[in-house]
N, C-alpha and C positions, 0 to 999 in steps of 0.2 A: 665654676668650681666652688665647690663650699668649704668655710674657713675652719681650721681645728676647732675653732671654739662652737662653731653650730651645729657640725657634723656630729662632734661631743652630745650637744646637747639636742640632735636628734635621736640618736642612737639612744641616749638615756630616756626620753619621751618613748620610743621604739616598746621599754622596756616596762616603762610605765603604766601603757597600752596593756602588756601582755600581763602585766604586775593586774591589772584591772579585772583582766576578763578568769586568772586565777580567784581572784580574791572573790566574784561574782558567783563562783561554782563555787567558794568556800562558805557563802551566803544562803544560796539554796540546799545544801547539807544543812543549812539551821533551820531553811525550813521545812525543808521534809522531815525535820525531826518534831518542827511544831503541828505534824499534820497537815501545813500551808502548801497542798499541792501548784495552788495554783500561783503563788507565790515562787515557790521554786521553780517551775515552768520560766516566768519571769526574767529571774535570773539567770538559770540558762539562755535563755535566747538574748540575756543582755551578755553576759559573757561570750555566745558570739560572736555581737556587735560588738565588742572591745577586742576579738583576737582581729575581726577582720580591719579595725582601726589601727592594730599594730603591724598589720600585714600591707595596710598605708604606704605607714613608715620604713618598715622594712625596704620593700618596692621602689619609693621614690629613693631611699638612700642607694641602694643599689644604682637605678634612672641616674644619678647627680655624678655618679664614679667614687661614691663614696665607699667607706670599707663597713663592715656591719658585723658590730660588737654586742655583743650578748652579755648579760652581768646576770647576777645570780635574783632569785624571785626571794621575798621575804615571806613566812609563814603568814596567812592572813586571824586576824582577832575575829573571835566567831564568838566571844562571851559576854549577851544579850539578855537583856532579862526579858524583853518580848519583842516583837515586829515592828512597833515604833522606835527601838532603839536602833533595829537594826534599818532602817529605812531612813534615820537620820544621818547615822554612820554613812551609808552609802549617800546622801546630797553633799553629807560633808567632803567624801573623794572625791566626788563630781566638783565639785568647787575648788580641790586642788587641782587636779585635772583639766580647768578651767585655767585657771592661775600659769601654769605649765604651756600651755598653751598661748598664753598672753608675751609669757618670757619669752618662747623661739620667735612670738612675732617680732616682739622688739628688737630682739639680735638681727633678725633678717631685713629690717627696718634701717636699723644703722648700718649696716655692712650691703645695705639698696642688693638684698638679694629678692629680685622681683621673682624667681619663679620659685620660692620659698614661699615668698608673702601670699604667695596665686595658691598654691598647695593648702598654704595654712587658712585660708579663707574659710574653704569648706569646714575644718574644725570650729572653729570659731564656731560659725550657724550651729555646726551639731552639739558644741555643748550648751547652749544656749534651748536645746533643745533636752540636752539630756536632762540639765539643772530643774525644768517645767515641769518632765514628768515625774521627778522622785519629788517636788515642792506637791505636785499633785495630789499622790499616793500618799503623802505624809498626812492633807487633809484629812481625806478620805477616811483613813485608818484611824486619826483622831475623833471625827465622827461619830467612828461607831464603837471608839472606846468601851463604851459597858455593855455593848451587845454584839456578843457574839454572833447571830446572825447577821447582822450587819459587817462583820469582820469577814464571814465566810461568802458574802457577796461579790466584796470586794476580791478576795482569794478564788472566786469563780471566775470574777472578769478578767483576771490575771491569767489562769489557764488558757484563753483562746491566742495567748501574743505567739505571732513567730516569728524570726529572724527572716527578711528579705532583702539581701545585698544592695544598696544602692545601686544605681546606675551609673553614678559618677566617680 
């Protein structure tokens, strides 16, 4: 059974999740307003992958007999002055979102809640995964700073991403 204070503070990771894959579709609105189709593609299909990480959460709290508490989403900042800003902005979530993720393990750590610690494993890997490719794209995008064709490459290679559910 999981203790008020972790339940708490999945159900606010739950929300964080869903805080994410909001904020992700509020990113690709900037870039299809930059032209960055492929860019926005991107971020839809990361916002996906951020509702079905809160769909995780949701799941296993349910799975534990836990109760599943909903809080409200805050409006996301979308005021960028170009795609490097806004792709820092987003490593920077990913890094709290990181951070987040470190805290439930340690609650579940001290309180020896092993099929907490088992669940959260997998997060761990994925943001360790997520953090690689926005540190990526951030290159990339510095790269081709003064050339626009080189920006619009990049914005091509980003068109082909789709969301493919894990397995796990």
């Amino acid at each position: 059974m999981l203790s008020e204070k972790l339940l708490a503070e999945l159900n606010l990771q739950m929300k964080y999740e869903f805080y994410s894959s909001h904020l992700y579709l509020a990113y690709a609105g900037y870039a299809y307003k930059e032209d960055l189709e492929g860019f926005a593609n991107f971020f839809i299909v990361q916002a996906e992958e951020e509702k079905f990480h809160a769909m995780k959460f949701f799941n296993y709290i349910q799975e534990m007999d836990g109760i599943i508490d909903f809080d409200a989403l805050e409006k996301p900042n979308v005021d960028f002055n170009n795609i490097t800003e806004l792709m820092v902005a987003s490593l920077e979530h990913e890094k709290f979102v990181t951070s987040r993720i470190y805290t439930l393990m340690d609650i579940a750590t001290e309180e020896k809640e092993y099929a907490t610690i088992s669940f959260l494993k997998w997060f761990i890997d994925e943001q360790v995964e997520e953090e690689a490719t926005f540190k990526s794209l951030i290159s990339k995008i510095k790269r081709a700073k003064d050339n626009p064709v080189l920006l619009y490459d990049v914005d091509a290679e980003m068109s082909t991403r789709v969301f493919t559910p894990p397995t796990k």
